[in-house]
C-alpha positions as MATLAB code, in Angstrom:
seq = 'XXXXXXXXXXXXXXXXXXXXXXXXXXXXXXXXXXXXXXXXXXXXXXXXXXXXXXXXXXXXXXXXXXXXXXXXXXXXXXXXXXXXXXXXXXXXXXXXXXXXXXXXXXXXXXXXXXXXXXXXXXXXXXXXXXXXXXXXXXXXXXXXXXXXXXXXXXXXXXXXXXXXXXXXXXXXXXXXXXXXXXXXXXXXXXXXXXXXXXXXXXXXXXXXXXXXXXXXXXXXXXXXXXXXXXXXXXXXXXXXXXXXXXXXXXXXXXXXXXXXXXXXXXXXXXXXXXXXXXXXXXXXXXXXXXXXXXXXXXXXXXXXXXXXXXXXXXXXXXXXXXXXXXXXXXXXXXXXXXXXXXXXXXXXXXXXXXXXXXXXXXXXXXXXXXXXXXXXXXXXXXXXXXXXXXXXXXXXXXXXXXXXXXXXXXXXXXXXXXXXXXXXXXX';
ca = [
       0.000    0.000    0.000;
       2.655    2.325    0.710;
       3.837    1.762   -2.872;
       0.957    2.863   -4.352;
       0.272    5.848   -2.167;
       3.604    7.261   -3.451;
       2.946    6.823   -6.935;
      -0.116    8.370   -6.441;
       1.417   11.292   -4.588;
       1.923   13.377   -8.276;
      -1.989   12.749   -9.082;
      -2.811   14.218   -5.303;
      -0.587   17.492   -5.876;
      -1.647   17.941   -9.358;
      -5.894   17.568   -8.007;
      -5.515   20.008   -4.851;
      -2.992   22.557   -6.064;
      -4.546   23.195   -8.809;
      -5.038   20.563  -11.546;
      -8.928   20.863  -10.532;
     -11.032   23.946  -10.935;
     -14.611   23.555  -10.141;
     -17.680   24.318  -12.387;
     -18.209   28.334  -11.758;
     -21.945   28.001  -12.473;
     -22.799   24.128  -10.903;
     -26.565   23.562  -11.593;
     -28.181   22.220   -8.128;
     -29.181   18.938   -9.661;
     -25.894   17.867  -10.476;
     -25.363   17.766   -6.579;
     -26.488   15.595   -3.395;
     -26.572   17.333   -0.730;
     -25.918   17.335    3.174;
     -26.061   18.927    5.937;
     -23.545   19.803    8.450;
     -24.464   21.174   11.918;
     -21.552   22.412   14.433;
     -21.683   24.644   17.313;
     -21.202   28.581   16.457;
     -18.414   30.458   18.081;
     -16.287   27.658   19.099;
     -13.973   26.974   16.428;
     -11.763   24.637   18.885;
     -14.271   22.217   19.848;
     -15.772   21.840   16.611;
     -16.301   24.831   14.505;
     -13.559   25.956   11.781;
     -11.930   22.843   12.005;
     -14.664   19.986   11.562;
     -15.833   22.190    8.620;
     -12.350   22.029    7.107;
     -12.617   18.235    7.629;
     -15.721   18.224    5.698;
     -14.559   20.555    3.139;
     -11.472   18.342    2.100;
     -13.894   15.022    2.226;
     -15.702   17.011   -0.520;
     -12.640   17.634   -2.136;
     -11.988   13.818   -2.357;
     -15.464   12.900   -3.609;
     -15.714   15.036   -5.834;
     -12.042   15.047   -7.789;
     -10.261   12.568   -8.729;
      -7.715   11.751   -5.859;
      -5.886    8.392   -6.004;
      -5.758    7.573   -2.599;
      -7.653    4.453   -1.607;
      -9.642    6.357    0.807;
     -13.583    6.091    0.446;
     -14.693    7.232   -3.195;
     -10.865    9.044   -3.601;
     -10.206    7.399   -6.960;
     -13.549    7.872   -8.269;
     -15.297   11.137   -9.479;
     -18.210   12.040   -7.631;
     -21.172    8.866   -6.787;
     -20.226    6.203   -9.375;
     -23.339    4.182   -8.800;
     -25.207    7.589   -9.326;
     -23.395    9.094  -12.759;
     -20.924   10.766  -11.342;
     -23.699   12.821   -8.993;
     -21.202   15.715   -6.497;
     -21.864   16.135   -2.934;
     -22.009   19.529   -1.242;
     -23.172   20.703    2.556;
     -25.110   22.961    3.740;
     -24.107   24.093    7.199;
     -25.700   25.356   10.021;
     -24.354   26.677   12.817;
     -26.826   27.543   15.882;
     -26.189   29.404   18.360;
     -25.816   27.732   22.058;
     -29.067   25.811   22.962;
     -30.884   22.659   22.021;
     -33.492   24.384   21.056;
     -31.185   26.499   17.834;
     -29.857   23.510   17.078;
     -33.169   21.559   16.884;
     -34.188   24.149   14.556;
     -31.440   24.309   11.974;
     -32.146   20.246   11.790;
     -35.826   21.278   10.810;
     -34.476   23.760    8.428;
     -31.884   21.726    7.077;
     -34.313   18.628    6.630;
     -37.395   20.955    5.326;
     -35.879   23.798    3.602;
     -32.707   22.006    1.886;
     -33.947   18.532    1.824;
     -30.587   17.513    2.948;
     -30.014   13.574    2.652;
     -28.300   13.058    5.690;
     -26.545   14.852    8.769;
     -23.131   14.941    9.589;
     -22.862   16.379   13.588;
     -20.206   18.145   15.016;
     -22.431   18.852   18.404;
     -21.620   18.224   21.659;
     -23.481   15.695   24.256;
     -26.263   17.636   25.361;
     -27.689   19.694   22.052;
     -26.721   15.891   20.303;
     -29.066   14.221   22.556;
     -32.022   16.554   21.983;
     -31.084   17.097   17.930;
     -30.898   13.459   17.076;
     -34.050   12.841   18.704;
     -35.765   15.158   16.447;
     -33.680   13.007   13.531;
     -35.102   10.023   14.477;
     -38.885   12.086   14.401;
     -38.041   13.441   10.918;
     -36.411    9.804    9.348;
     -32.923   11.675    8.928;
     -29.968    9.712    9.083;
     -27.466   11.384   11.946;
     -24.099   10.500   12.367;
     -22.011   12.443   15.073;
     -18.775   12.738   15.109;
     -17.159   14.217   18.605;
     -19.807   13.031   21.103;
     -18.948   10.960   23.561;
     -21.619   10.349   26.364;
     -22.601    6.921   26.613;
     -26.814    7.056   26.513;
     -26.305    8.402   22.813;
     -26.577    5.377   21.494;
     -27.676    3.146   24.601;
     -31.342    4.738   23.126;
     -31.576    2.284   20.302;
     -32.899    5.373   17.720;
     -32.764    3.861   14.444;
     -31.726    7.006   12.313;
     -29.133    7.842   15.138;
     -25.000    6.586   14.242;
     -22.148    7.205   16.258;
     -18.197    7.218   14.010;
     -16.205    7.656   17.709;
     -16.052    5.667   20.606;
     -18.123    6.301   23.667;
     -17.247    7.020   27.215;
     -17.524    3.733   28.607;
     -15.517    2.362   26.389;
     -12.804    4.801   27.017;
     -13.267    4.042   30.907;
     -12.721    0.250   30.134;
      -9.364    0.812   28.442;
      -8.631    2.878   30.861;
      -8.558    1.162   34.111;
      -8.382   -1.985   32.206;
      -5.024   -0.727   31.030;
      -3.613    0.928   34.709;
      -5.053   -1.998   37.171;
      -1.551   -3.430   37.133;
       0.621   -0.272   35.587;
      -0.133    1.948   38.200;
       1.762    0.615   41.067;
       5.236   -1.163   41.650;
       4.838   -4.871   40.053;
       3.620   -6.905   43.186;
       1.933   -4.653   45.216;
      -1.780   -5.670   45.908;
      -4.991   -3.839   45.066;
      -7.318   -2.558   45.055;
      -6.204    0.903   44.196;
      -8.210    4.011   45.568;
      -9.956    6.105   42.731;
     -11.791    9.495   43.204;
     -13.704   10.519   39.997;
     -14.116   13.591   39.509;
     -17.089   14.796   36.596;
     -19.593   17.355   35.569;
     -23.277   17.786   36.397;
     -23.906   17.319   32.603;
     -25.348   14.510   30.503;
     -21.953   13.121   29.761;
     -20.839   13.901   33.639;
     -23.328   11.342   34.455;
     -22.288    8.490   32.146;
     -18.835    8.278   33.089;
     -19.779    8.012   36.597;
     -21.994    5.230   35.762;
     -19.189    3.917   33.998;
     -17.029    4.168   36.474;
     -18.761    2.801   39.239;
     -19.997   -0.376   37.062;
     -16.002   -0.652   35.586;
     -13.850    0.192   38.892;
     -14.424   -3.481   40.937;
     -14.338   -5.200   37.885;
     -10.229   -3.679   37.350;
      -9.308   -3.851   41.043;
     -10.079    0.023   42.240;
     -11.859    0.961   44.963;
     -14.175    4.433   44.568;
     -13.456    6.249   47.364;
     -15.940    9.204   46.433;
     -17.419   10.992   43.332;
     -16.996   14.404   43.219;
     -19.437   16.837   40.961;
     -18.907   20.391   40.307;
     -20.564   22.459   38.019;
     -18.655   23.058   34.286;
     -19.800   26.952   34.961;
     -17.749   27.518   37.859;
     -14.770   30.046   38.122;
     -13.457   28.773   41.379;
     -12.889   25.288   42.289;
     -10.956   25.940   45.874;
     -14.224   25.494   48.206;
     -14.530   21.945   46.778;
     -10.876   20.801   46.510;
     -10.330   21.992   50.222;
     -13.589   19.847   51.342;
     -12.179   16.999   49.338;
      -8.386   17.258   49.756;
      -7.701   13.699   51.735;
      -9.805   12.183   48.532;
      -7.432   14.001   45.861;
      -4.186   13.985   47.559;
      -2.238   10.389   46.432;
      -4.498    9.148   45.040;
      -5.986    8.111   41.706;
      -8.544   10.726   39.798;
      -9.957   10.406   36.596;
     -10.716   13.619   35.611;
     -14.194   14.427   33.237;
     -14.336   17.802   31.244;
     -16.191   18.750   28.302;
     -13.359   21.758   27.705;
     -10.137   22.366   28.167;
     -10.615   25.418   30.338;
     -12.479   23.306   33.106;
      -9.582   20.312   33.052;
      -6.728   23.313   33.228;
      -9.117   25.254   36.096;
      -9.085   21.483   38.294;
      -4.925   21.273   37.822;
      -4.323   25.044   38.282;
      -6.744   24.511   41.751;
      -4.406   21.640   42.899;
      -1.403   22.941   42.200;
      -2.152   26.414   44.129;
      -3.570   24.085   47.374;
      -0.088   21.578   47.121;
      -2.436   18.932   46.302;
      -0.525   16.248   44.447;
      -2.452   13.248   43.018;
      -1.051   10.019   42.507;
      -2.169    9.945   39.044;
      -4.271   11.944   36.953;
      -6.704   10.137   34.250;
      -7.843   12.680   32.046;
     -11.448   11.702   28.874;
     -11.184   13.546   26.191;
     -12.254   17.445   26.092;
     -12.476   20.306   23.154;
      -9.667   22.877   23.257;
      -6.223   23.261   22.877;
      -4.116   20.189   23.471;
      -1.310   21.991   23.778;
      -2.867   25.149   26.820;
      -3.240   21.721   28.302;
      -0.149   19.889   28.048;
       1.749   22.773   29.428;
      -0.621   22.488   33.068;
       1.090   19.229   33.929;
       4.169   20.578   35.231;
       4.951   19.386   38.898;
       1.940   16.387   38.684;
       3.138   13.190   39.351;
       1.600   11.922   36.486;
      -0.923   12.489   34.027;
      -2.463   10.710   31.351;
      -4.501   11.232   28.465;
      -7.408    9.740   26.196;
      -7.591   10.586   22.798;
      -9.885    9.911   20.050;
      -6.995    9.746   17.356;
      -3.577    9.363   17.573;
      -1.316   11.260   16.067;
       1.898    8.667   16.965;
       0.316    5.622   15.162;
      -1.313    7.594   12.415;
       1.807    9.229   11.897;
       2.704    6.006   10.116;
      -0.166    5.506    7.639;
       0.941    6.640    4.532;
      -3.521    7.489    4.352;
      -2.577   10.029    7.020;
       0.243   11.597    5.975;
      -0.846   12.895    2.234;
      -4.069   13.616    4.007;
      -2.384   15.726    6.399;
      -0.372   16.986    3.885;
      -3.543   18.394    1.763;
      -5.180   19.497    4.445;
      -2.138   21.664    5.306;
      -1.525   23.326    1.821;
      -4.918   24.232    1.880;
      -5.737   25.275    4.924;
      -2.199   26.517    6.154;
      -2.521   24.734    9.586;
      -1.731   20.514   11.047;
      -4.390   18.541   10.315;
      -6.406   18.069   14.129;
      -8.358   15.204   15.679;
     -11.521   17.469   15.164;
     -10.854   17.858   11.092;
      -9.991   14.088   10.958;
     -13.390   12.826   12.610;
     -14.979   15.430   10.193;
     -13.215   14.313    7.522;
     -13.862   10.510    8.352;
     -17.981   11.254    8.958;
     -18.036   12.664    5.749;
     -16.218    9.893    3.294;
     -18.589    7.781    4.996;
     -21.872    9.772    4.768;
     -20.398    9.822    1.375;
     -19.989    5.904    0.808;
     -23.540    4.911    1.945;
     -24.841    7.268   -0.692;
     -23.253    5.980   -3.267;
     -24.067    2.806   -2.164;
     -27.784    3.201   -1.562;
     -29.897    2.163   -4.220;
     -31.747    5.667   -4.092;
     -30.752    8.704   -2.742;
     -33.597    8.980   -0.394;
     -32.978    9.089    3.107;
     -34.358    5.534    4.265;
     -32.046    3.901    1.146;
     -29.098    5.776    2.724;
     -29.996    4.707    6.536;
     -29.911    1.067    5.412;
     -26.943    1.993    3.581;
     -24.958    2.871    6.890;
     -26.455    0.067    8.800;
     -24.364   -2.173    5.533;
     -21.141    0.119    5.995;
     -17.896   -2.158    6.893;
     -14.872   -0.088    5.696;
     -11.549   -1.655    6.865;
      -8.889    0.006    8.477;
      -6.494    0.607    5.748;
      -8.901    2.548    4.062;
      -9.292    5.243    7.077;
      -6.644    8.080    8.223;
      -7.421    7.241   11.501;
      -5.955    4.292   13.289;
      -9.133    2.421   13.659;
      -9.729   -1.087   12.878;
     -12.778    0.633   10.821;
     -16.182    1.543   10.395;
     -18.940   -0.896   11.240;
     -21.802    0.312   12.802;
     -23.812   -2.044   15.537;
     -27.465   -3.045   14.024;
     -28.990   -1.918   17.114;
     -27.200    0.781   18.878;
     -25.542    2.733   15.794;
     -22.152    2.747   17.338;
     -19.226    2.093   15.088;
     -18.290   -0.709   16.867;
     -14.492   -0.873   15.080;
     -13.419    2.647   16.879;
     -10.324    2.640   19.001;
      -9.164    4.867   21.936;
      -5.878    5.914   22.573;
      -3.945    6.703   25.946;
      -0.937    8.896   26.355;
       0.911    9.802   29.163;
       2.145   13.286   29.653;
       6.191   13.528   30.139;
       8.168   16.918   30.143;
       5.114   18.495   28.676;
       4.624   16.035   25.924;
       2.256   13.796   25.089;
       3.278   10.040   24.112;
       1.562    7.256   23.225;
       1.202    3.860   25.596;
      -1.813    1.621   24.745;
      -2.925   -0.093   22.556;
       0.906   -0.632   21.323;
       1.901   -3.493   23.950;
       5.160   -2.698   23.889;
       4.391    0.623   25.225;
       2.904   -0.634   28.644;
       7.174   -1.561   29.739;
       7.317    2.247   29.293;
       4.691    3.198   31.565;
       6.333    5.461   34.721;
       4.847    4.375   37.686;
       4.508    6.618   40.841;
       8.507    7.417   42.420;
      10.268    5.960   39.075;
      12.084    8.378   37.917;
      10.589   10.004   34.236;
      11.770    8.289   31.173;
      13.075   10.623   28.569;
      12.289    9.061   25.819;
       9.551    7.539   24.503;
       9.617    4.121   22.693;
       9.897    3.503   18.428;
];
């Protein structure tokens, strides 16, 4: 495969850097089209970046791009004459209720075929409900919380992996790493989450996961994602957060910096520090961690082992000539939603929206065809999660983030609590 990615590599440049120059006056019936809905305002959780994902998707429907990614060496829907695909985006304001309406509009007004959602947990919940009244296919992309798809909706499909399967690896992962080979368990955990639907899963997680990996919950601690201040509850909690183990829910980056500024002011010092993922700035994060013990990280993509698909790195590479900036996990997941939106179209025997539903229920794209590291996309007949996602864990050193699991030589590399830090991470 690598082969052939680098002989395609002159057919790439020659498409995106101008090769390709679209129709100036494209008639609307030469087009499918459909719609994208992402939070306004917050161009770090979902924003400028998942429409850039989307945006270079298009790209690679609609030219010829020989990459073996979905549809990349065809032009446009094969099985539909060569039929383009465009989106129409929306981009509410904050509120279920905005968001619920630009579904209407987009389902109503531009008869979109299907809805690719960069929304977070709680406007998801309420927006692919009204989906599911509608008969819209809805595939989101970034949320996490667990009840998405524990609801059985039967328009509703979920590319990333959930919460609880993120807990699993987790402590799955740490019941033996996180102490000196030998010493006996069970390990003392304090959760700490949000008041908010996905706050709520991952403590149910948590509590039905921790026995089951050798932890014992010493308490659950809940604050609310709109506070400024989080001193009053770290002093009324300190003998639960000092040594010991805390895995750490935030929906941003702000509220996961805001819990290890709080600590480090008070000279509380976890054990460890288990961080889900969050939207924001990877990087305003990574540079919090100085003086913790240790922290780690779960990602939805991972930059170390996708750093080695050849898929990855001319994607990267085209999404960085055009857009002038590293291709994120946000574009990626964008990017991924929309090749396969873009697949069960093509693949649907008409482009009506109950074709293309059955059409993503049939979806089973392997691995090697995907950017991300994924074993692929399959989606679960019942629940609508793609059951082939992975997630990633990292561990924080120096200010850097490196990846340990799923690789299994990584977990030798793991530095336990009093070892000193290991400089380097492992090929």
């Amino acid at each position: 495969m690598r082969a052939y990615v680098i002989l395609a590599v002159v057919g790439v440049i020659t498409s995106f850097l101008g090769g390709c120059q679209p129709d100036p006056r494209p008639r609307a019936e030469d087009f499918i089209t459909i719609g994208v809905i992402v939070p306004a305002g917050d161009p770090l959780a979902a924003g400028e970046d998942f429409q850039a994902g989307v945006e270079l998707a298009l790209s690679i429907v609609n030219d010829k791009v020989d990459l073996p990614l979905p549809l990349g060496p065809a032009v446009g829907l094969p099985r539909h004459g060569g039929l383009k695909l465009r989106a129409v985006y929306r981009q509410p304001e904050a509120g279920t209720a905005a968001a619920a309406a630009a579904l209407e509009d987009l389902a109503m007004v531009s008869r979109v075929k299907a809805v690719l959602s960069g929304l977070p947990d709680d406007a998801t919940l309420t927006v692919s409900e009204r989906a599911e009244r509608m008969g819209i296919p809805f595939l989101s992309c970034l949320a996490t919380a667990s009840r998405l798809t524990q609801r059985r909706l039967q328009w509703f499909f979920r590319l990333n992996p959930d919460d609880t399967l993120m807990v699993d690896a987790y402590l799955a992962q740490w019941q033996d790493s996180l102490a000196p080979p030998g010493q006996p368990g069970p390990h003392r955990l304090t959760l700490i989450h949000d008041k908010g639907l996905r706050g709520v899963g991952v403590a149910r997680a948590v509590r039905q996961a921790a026995g089951l990996y050798g932890f014992h919950l010493s308490t659950e601690i809940v604050y609310d994602a709109a506070e400024t201040s989080l001193t009053p509850l770290a002093l009324a909690n300190r003998r639960f957060l000092h040594d010991e183990i805390i895995v750490l829910q935030a929906d941003r980056v702000e509220q996961a910096n805001l819990w290890l500024q709080t600590w480090r002011s008070l000279g509380i010092r976890p054990r460890a520090v288990l961080t889900l993922p969050f939207s924001g700035s990877l990087s305003a994060f990574l540079h919090n961690t100085s003086g913790l013990n240790l922290v780690y990280l779960q990602f939805l993509t991972a930059p170390a082992v996708s750093a080695a698909n050849p898929l990855q790195t001319w994607t990267a590479y085209l999404y960085r000539q055009r857009f002038g900036r590293e291709l994120s996990a946000t574009a990626a997941l964008a990017l991924t939603g929309t090749l396969v939106v873009a697949e069960a179209l093509n693949q649907a025997p008409q482009l009506q929206p109950r074709s293309v539903r059955q059409a993503l229920l049939q979806t089973d794209i392997p691995g090697d065809r995907l950017l991300l590291p994924w074993s692929g996309v399959r989606f679960d007949q019942q629940t609508g999660q793609n059951i082939l996602a992975r997630a990633f864990i990292g561990q924080v050193r120096e200010g850097s983030l490196h990846l340990l699991w799923p690789r299994p030589e990584a977990a030798a590399a793991v530095n336990r609590p009093g070892q000193p830090v290991v400089a380097e991470d492992r090929p």
